[in-house]
C-alpha positions as CSV (number, residue, x, y, z in Angstrom):
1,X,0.0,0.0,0.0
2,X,1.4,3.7,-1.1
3,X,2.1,5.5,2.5
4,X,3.2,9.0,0.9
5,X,1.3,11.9,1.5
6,X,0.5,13.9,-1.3
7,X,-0.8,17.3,0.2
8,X,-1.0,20.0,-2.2
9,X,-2.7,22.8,-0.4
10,X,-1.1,24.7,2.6
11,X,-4.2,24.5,4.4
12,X,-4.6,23.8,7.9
13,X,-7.1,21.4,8.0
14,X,-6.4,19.9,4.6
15,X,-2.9,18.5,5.7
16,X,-4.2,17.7,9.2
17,X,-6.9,15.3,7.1
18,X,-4.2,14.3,5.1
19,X,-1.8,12.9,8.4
20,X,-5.2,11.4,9.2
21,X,-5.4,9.6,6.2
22,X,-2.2,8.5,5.8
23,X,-2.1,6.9,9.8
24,X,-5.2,5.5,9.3
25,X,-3.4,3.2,6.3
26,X,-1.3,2.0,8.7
27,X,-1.9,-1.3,10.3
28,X,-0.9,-0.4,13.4
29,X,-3.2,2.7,13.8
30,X,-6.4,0.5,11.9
31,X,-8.5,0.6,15.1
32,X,-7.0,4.4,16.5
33,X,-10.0,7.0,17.0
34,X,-7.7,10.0,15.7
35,X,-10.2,12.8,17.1
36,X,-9.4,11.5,20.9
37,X,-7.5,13.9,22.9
38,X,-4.4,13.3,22.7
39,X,-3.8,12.1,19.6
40,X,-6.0,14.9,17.9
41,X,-3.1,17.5,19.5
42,X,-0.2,15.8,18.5
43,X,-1.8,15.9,14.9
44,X,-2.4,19.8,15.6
45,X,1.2,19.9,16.4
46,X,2.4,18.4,12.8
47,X,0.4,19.9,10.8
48,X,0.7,23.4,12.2
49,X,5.1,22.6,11.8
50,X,3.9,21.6,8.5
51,X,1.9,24.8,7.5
52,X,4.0,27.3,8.6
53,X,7.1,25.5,7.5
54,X,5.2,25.9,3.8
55,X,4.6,29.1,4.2
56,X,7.8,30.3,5.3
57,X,9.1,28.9,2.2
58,X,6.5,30.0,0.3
59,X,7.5,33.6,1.4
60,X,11.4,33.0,1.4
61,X,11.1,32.1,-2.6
62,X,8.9,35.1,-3.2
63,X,10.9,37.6,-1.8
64,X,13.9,35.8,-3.9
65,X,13.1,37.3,-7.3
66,X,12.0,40.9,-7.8
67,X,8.8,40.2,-9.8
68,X,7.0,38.5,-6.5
69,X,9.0,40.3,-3.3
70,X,6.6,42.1,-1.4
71,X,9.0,43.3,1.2
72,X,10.3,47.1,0.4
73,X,13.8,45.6,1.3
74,X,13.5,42.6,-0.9
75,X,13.0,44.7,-3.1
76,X,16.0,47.5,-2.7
77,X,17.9,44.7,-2.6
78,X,17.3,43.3,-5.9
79,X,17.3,46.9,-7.2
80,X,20.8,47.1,-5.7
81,X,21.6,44.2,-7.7
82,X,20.6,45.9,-10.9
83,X,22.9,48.9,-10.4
84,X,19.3,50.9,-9.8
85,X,19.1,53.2,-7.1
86,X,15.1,54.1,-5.9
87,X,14.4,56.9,-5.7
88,X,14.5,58.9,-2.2
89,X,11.9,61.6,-1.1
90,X,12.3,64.5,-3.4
91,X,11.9,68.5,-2.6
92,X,9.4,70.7,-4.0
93,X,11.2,73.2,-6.9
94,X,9.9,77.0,-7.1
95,X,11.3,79.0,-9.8
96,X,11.4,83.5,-8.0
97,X,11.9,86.5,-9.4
98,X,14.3,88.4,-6.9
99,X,15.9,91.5,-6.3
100,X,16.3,94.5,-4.5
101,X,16.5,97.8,-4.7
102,X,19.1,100.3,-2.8
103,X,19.5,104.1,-4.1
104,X,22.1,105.1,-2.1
105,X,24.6,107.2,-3.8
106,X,28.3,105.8,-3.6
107,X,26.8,102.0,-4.1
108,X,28.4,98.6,-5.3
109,X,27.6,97.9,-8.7
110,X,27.0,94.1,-7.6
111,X,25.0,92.2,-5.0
112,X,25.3,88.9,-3.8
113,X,22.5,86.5,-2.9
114,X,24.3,83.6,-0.4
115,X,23.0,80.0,-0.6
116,X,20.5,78.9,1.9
117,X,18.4,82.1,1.8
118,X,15.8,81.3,2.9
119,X,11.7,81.4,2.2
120,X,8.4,80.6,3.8
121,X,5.0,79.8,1.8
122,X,2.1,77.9,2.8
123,X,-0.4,74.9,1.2
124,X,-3.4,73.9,2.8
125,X,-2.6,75.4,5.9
126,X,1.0,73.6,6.2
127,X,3.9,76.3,6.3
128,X,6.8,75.0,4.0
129,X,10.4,76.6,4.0
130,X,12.7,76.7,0.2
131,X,15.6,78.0,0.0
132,X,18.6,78.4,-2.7
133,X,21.2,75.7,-3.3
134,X,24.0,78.1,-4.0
135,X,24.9,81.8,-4.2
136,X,23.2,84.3,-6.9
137,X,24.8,87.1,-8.5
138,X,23.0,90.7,-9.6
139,X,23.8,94.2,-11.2
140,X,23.0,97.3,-10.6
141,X,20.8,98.0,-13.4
142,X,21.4,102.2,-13.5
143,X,18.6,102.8,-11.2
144,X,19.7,101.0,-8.1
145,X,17.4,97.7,-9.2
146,X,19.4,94.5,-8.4
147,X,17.7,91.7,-10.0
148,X,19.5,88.3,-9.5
149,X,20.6,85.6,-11.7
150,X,22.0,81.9,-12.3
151,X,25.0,81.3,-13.5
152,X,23.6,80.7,-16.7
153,X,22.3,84.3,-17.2
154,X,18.4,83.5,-16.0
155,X,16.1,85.5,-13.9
156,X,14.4,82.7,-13.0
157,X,16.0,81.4,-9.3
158,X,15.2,78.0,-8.4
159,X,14.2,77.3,-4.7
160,X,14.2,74.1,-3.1
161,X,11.8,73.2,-0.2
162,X,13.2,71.9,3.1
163,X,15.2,72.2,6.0
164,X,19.1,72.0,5.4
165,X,20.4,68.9,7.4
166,X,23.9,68.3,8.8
167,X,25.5,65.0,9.6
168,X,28.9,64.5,10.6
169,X,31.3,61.7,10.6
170,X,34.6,60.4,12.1
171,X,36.7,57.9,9.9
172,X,38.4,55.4,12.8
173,X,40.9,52.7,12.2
174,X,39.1,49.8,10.7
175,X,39.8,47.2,8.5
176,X,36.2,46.3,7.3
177,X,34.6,49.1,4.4
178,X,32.4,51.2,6.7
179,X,29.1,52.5,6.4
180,X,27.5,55.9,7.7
181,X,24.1,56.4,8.1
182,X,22.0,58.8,7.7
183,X,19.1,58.7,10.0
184,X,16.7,60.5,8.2
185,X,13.7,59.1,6.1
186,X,12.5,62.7,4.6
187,X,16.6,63.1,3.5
188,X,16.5,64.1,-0.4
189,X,19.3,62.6,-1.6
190,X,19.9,64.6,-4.5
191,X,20.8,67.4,-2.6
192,X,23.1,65.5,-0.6
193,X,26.7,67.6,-0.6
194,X,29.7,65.2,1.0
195,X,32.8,67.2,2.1
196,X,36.0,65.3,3.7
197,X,38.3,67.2,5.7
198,X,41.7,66.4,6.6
199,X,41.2,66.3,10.3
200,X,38.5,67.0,12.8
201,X,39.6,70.8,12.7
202,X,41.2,70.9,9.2
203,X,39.5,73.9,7.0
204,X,41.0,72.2,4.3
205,X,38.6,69.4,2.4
206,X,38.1,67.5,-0.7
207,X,34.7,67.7,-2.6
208,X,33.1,64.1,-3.3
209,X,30.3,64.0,-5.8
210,X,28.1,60.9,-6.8
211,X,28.8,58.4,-8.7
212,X,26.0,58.3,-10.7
213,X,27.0,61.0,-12.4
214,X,30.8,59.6,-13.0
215,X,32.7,58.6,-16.4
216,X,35.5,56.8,-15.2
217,X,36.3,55.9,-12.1
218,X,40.0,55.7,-10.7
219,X,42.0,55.1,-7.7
220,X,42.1,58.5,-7.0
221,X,38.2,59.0,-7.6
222,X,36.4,61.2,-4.7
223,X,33.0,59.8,-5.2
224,X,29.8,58.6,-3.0
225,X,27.0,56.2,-3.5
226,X,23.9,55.9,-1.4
227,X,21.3,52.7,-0.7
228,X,18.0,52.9,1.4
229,X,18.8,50.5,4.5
230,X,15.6,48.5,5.0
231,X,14.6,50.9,8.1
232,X,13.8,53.6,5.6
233,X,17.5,55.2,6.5
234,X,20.3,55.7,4.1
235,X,23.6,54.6,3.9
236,X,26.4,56.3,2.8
237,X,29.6,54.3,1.2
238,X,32.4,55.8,-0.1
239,X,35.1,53.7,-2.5
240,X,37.6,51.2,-1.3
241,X,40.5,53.2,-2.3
242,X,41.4,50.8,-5.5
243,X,39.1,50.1,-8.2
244,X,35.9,52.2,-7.1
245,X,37.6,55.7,-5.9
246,X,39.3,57.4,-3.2
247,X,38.0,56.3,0.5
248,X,38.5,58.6,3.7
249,X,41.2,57.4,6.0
250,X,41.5,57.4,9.4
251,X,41.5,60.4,11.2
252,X,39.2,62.3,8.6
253,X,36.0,64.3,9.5
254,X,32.7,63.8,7.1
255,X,30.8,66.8,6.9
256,X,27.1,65.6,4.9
257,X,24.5,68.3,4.2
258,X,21.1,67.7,2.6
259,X,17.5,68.7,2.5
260,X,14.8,66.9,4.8
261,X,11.8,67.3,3.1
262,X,8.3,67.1,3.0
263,X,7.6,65.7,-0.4
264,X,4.4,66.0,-2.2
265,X,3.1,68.4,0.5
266,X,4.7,71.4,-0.9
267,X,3.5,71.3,-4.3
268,X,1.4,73.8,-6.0
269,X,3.4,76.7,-3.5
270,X,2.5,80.2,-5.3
271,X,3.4,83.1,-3.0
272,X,6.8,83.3,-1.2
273,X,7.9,85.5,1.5
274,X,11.3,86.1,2.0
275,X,12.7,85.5,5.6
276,X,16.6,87.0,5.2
277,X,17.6,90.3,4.0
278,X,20.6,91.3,1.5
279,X,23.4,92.5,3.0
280,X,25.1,95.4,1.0
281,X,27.4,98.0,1.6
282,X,27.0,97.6,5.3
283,X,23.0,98.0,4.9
284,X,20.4,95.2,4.8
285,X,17.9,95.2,2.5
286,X,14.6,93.5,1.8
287,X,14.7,91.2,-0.8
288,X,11.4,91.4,-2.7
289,X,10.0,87.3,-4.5
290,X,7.8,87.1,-7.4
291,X,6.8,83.4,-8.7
292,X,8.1,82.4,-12.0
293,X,7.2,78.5,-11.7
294,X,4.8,77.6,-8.9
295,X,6.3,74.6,-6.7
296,X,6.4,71.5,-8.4
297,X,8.6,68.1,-8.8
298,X,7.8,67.0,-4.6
299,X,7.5,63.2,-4.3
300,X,7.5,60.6,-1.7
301,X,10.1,58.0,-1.4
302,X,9.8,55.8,-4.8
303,X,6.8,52.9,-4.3
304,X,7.4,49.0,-4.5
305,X,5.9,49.0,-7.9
306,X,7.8,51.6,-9.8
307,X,11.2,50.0,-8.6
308,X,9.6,46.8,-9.6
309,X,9.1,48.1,-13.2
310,X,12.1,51.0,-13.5
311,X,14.8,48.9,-12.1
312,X,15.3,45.9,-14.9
313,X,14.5,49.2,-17.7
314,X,17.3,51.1,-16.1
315,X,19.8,47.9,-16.1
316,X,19.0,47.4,-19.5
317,X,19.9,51.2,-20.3
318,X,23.4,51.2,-18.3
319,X,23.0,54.8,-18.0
320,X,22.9,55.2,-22.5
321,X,20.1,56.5,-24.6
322,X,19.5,54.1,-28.0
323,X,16.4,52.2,-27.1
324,X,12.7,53.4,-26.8
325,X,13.0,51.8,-23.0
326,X,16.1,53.5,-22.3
327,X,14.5,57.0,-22.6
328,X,11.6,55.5,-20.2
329,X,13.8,54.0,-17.8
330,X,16.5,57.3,-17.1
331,X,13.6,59.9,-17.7
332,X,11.3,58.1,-15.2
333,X,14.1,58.1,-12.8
334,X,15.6,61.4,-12.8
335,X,12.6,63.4,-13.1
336,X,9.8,62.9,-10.2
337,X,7.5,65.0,-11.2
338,X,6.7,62.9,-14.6
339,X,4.0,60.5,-14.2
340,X,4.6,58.4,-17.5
341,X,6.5,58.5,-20.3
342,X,6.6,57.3,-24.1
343,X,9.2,57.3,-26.5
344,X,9.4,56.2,-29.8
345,X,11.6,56.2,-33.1
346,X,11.3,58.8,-35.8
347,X,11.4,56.0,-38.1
348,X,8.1,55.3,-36.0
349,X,6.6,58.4,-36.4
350,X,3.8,59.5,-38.5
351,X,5.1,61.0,-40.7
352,X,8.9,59.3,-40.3
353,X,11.1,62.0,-39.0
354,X,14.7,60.1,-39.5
355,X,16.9,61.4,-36.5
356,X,15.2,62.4,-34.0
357,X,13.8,60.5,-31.1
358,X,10.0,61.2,-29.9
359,X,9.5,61.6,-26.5
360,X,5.6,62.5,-24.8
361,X,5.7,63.0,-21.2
362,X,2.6,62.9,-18.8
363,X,3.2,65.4,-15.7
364,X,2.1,65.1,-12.0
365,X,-1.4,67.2,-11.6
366,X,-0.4,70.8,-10.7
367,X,2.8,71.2,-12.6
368,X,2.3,74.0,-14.7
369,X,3.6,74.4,-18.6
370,X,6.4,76.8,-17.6
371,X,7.6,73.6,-15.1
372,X,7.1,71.3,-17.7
373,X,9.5,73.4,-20.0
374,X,12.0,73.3,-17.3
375,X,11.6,69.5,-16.8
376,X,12.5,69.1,-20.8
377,X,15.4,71.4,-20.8
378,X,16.6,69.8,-17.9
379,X,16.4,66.0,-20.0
380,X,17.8,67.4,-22.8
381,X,20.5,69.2,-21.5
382,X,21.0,66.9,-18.3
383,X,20.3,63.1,-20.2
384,X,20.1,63.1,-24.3
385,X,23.0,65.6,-24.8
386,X,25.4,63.3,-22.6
387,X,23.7,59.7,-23.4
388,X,22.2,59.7,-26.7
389,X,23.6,59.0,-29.8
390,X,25.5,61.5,-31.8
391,X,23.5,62.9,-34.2
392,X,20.1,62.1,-32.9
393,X,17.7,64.9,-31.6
394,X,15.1,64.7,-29.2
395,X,11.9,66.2,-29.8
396,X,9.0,66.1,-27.0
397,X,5.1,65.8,-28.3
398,X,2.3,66.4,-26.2
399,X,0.2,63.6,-25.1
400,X,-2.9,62.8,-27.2
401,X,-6.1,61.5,-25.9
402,X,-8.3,59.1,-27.9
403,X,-11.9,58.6,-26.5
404,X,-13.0,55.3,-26.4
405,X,-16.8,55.0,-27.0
406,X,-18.4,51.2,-25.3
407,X,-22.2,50.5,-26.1
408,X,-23.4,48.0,-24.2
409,X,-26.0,45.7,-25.0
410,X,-26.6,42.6,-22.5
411,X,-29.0,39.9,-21.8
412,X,-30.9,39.8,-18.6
413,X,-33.1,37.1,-16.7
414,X,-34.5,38.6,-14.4
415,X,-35.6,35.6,-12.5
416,X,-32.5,35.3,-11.8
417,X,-32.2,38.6,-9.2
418,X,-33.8,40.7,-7.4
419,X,-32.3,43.9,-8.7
420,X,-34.4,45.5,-11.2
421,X,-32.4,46.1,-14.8
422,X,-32.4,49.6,-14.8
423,X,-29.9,49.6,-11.7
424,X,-28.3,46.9,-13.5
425,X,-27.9,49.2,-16.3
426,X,-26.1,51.6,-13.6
427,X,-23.7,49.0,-12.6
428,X,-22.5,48.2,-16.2
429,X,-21.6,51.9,-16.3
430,X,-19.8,52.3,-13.2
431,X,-17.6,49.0,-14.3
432,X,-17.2,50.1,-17.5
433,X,-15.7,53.7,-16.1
434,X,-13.7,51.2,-13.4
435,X,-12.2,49.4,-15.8
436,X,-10.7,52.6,-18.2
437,X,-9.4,54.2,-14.6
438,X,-7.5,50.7,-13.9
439,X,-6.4,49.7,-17.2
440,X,-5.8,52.7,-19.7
441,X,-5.8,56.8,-19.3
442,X,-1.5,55.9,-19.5
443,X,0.8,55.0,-22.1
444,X,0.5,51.8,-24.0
445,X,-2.8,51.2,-22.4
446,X,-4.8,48.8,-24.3
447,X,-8.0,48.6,-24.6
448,X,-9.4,44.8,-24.4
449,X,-12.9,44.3,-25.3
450,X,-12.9,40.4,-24.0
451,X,-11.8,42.0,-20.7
452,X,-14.4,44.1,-20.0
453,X,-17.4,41.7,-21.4
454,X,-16.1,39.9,-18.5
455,X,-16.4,42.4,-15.7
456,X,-19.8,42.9,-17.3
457,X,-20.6,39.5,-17.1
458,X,-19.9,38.9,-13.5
459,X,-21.7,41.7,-11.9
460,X,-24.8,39.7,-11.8
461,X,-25.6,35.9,-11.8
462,X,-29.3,37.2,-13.7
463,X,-26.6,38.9,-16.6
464,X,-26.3,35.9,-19.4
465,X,-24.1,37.6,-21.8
466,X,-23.3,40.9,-23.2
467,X,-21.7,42.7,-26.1
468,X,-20.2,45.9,-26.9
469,X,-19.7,47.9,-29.9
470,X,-17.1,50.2,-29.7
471,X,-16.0,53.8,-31.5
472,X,-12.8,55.7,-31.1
473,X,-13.3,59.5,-31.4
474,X,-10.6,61.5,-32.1
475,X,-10.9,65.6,-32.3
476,X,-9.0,68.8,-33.9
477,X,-9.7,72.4,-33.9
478,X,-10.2,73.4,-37.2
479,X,-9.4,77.7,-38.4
480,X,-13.0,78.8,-38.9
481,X,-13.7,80.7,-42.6
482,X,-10.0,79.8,-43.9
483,X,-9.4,77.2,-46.2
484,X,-7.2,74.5,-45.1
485,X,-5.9,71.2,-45.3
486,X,-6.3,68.6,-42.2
487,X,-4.4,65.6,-41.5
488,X,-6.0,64.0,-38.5
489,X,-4.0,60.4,-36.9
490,X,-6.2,58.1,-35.2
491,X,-4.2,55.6,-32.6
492,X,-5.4,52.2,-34.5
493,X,-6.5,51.3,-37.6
494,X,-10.0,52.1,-39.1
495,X,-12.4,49.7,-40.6
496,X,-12.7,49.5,-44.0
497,X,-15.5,51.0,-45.4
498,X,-18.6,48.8,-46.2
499,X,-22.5,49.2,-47.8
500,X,-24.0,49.6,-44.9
501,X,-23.2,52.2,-42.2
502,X,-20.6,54.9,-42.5
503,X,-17.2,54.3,-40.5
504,X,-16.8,58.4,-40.1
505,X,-18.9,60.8,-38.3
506,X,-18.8,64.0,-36.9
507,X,-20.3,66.2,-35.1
508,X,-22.4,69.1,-36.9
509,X,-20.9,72.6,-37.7
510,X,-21.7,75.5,-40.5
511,X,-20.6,75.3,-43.9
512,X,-21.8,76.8,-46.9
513,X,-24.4,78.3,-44.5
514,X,-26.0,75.1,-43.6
515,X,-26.0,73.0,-40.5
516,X,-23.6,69.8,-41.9
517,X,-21.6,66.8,-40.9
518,X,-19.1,64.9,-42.4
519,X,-18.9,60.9,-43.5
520,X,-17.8,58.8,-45.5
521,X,-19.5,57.2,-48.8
522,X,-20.8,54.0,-48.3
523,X,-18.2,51.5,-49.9
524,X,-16.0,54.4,-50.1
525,X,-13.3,56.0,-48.2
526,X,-14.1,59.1,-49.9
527,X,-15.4,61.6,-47.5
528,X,-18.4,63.7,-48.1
529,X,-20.1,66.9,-46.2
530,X,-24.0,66.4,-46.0
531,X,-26.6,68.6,-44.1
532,X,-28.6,67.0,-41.7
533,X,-30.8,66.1,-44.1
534,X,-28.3,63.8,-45.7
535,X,-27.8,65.9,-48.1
536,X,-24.5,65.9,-50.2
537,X,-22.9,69.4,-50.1
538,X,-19.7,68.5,-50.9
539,X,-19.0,65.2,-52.3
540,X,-15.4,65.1,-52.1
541,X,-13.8,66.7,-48.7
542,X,-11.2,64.4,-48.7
543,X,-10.7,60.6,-47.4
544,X,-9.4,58.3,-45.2
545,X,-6.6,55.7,-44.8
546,X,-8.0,52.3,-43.0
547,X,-4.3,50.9,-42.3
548,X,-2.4,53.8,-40.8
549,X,-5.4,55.4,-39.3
550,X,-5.0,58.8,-41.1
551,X,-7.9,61.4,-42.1
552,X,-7.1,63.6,-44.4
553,X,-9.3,66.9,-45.3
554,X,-8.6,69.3,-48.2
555,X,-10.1,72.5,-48.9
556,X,-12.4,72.4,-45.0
557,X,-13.5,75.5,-44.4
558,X,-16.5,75.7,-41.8
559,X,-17.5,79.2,-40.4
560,X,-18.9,77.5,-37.0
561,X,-19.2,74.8,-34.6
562,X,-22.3,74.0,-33.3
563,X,-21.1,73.1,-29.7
564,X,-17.3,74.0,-28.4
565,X,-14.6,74.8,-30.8
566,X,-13.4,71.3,-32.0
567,X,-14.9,69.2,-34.8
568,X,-15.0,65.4,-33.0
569,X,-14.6,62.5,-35.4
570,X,-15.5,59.1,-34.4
571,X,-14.5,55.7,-36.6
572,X,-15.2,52.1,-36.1
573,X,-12.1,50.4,-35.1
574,X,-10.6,48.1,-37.6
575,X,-10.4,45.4,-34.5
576,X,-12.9,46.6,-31.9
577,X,-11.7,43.6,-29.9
578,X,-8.3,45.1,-29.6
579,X,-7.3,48.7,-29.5
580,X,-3.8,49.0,-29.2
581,X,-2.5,52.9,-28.7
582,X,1.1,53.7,-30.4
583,X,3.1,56.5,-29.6
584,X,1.7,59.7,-27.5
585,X,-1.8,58.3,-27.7
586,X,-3.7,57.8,-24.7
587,X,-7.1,55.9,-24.8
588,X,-9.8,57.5,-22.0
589,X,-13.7,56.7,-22.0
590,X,-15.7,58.8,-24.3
591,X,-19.2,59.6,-21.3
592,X,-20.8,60.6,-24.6
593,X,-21.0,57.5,-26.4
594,X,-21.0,55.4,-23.9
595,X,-24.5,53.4,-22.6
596,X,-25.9,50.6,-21.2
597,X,-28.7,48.8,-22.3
598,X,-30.4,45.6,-20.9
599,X,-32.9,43.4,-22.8
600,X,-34.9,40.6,-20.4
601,X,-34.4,37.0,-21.7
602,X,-36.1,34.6,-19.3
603,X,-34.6,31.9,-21.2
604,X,-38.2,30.2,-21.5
605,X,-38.7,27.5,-24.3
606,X,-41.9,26.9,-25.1
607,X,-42.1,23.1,-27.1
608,X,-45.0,21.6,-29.4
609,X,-45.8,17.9,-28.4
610,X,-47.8,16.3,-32.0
């Protein structure tokens, strides 16, 4: 007789019934009663060893591989391995206007605005403090106006939000690497500033800077590198004095300086008040702050599921721009105040633009379009200048949103519930709109048709099957009165045109005096302009392109829109099982062409007996 045990399930009572089983095929246990007492306990007792023993190494093999860790350190870990660092708590960035004014006769011609100046502004009620990173330089103007700027010539001042941090260390005798930490979980760590001095009370002191941003690394390297400990602190390393840089020796004082922030919270910060004066000529005077930029760019600490994704993107990169996912991976990572990111190929684009590579960002809510300028300088000038390949350009392209239109049509037996079909009807709504906030409104979203008909089909038991036709509306604003040509790109291919129902629409607007729309020819891809009547005005508007998607008008001229300023065209998918956005496209519901409606099957069959 077989005496294995085959348990599959880590189930407490399962693999207590299976012990059971497995005794009771034993001859010397035949007569045992295995619920008595005693021997009901000692059964507890194996299989509670036996299901937590599964368990833990159930747990231990999932927090081996970064795709199923769960544990934020697990995860750092594995990160680590990749060469990615998460990352940390980031400051809010406010862009001033600043500068004073001093008339005195017999003044300097320059004024000097000292790093760590510092200045207050509230947001919801929470008083934040920015400050500048370095010194600022102005001139008098002729009129005793000192306005400052960077060192690249801009008026524009950036401010960082938090409070300036200092931790120091002493290098002992050690043979072991050592590691400082910083005990700080708010610490923004791309403000961190390392300074090693000769001796505790040395003035003298090299300057190490991170090694992310190194291109070759020597023996005599001064750089740091950083790692989130799994308490949420960071630790500082430093090189072993060989093959990854310069490392302090004994005797040597660290001197760290960063900004503890508070994130998120300081975003949207518009009015600035400055709390230090400008020293000048032995006088202090009041330094006066316009906004530029509004705060933007605060995040919290990067989430278990963006290091999930970013980490194996950034290892494939290895800090170079040639790949699509190589712009994703660095831009995502440098930049906190970009939500998502596309990037594509001008070989890709429509129309091909050779040499260049596409790039669509999608910003945090609140960052206004001068930040959003700043943030693109900043990857140009900061990551494609440095990583990309010579010759190639970056261009950045707005995002475009696509509107996804689902009718739904489903079969109800209403003997089969007790909720009537018109809150039914309600419900298919709400899942439909839950299903376009989970799965698209980003970048390569896709819509899935299968996927939804089955959210649909499980919200009831009485709900026998359902169906949905689906439109993709795409809009442009046309130059009213002026004759022009359109070309209009849809995200997906369009159906090809048939006898029966038109694959083009659009919304009604004036032309020629008359209320009109525009549509396609039946069995044509020729596109017409016909008054609500139907009409032909104009038989020949243009046409469209099923395979790529494009709509092309010539010679469109209307004098008015009947409602808003846009003329909305919807199309029939080519696959309305599978929409599949390229590029900047970005599929969201369309409320407008959207329903629900429920027909009552009560699945009765009624059969004649001869």
């Amino acid at each position: 007789m077989a005496t294995n045990i085959t348990s599959t399930q880590l189930d407490f009572d399962s693999i207590k019934n299976k012990l059971k089983t497995f005794f009771a095929q034993q001859s010397e246990f035949a007569d045992y009663d295995f619920e008595a007492a005693g021997l009901s306990n000692l059964l507890d007792v194996m299989a509670y060893n036996t299901h937590f023993n599964g368990l833990v190494a159930n747990f231990a093999l999932n927090e081996s591989f970064l795709t199923t860790a769960q544990l934020r350190s697990s995860v750092l870990s594995h990160a680590e391995s990749l060469g990615y660092t998460p990352r940390s708590k980031t400051s809010a960035t406010a862009f001033l206007n600043l500068q004073i004014t001093n008339t005195n006769g017999g003044r300097s011609g320059t004024a000097t605005l000292p790093a760590n100046t510092k200045f207050t502004a509230t947001v919801d009620g929470i008083s934040h403090t920015f400050q500048t990173l370095v010194p600022h330089t102005a001139t008098d103007d002729g009129n005793g106006v000192y306005k400052f700027q960077t060192s690249t010539g801009s008026f524009n001042i950036p401010v960082r939000e938090g409070v300036s941090t200092t931790k120091t260390f002493y290098i002992a005798e050690s043979t072991e690497r050592q590691i400082h930490v910083i005990p700080d979980e708010n610490a923004d760590t791309s403000t961190l500033d390392v300074k090693v001095f000769n001796s505790a009370n040395s003035s003298l002191f090299t300057q190490y800077t991170d090694i992310d941003f190194a291109t070759a690394v020597t023996s005599s390297s001064t750089y740091w590198d950083i790692h989130e400990a799994p308490n949420g602190f960071f630790e500082l390393h430093f090189g072993d004095g060989i093959t990854t840089g310069l490392a302090p020796t004994a005797g040597n004082k660290v001197v760290v300086t960063y900004l503890s922030t508070n994130g998120a919270l300081a975003n949207t910060a518009t009015t600035f008040s400055a709390q230090n004066t400008i020293a000048m000529d032995g006088s202090a005077f009041t330094l006066n702050a316009a906004t530029a930029v509004v705060a933007t760019g605060g995040a919290d600490k990067e989430n278990i599921e963006s290091i999930r994704q970013n980490a194996p993107i950034a290892y494939a990169a290895q800090q170079r721009l040639v790949t699509a996912n190589d712009y994703v991976g660095l831009i995502k990572q440098n930049f906190s105040s970009v939500t998502d990111v596309s990037a594509w190929g001008g070989e890709d684009n429509e129309p091909a633009e050779y040499g260049k590579a596409f790039v669509a960002l999608r910003f945090a809510d609140g960052v206004d379009a001068a930040a959003q300028q700043i943030v693109k300088d900043n990857i140009v000038n900061d990551l494609t200048n440095n990583l990309s390949i010579m010759s190639i350009d970056t261009k950045f392209v707005d995002p475009t949103t696509a509107f996804v239109g689902c009718s739904v049509t489903f079969n109800y037996n209403p003997n089969l519930s007790t909720t009537p079909v018109n809150i039914v009807e309600s419900q298919v709504i709400t899942a439909v709109q839950n299903f376009f906030t989970t799965n698209l409104k980003v970048f390569g979203g896709i819509f899935r048709r299968s996927s939804l008909l089955t959210t649909i089909d499980e919200l009831d038991g009485a709900v026998l099957n359902s169906k949905v036709d689906v439109t993709v509306r795409q809009s442009f604003t046309p130059a009213l009165s002026t004759v022009r040509t359109y070309d209009i790109y849809l995200p997906m291919p369009i159906a090809s045109p048939d006898s029966a129902t038109a694959k083009i629409t659009t919304n009604t607007f004036t032309f020629n005096g008359k209320l009109c729309t525009i549509r396609n020819e039946l069995s044509s891809t020729k596109l017409q302009v016909a008054d609500i009547d139907n009409n032909v005005e104009v038989d020949n508007i243009g046409q469209y392109f099923p395979d790529t998607g494009r709509v092309n008008l010539v010679g469109f001229a209307p004098t008015a829109i009947s409602v808003g300023s846009d003329i909305l065209l919807t199309t029939v998918p080519a696959n309305q099982s599978t929409v599949k956005p390229l590029r900047n496209y970005i599929l969201d519901l369309d409320p407008n062409r959207t329903s629900a409606r429920g027909v009552l099957d009560y699945e009765t069959t009624v059969t004649a007996l001869s």
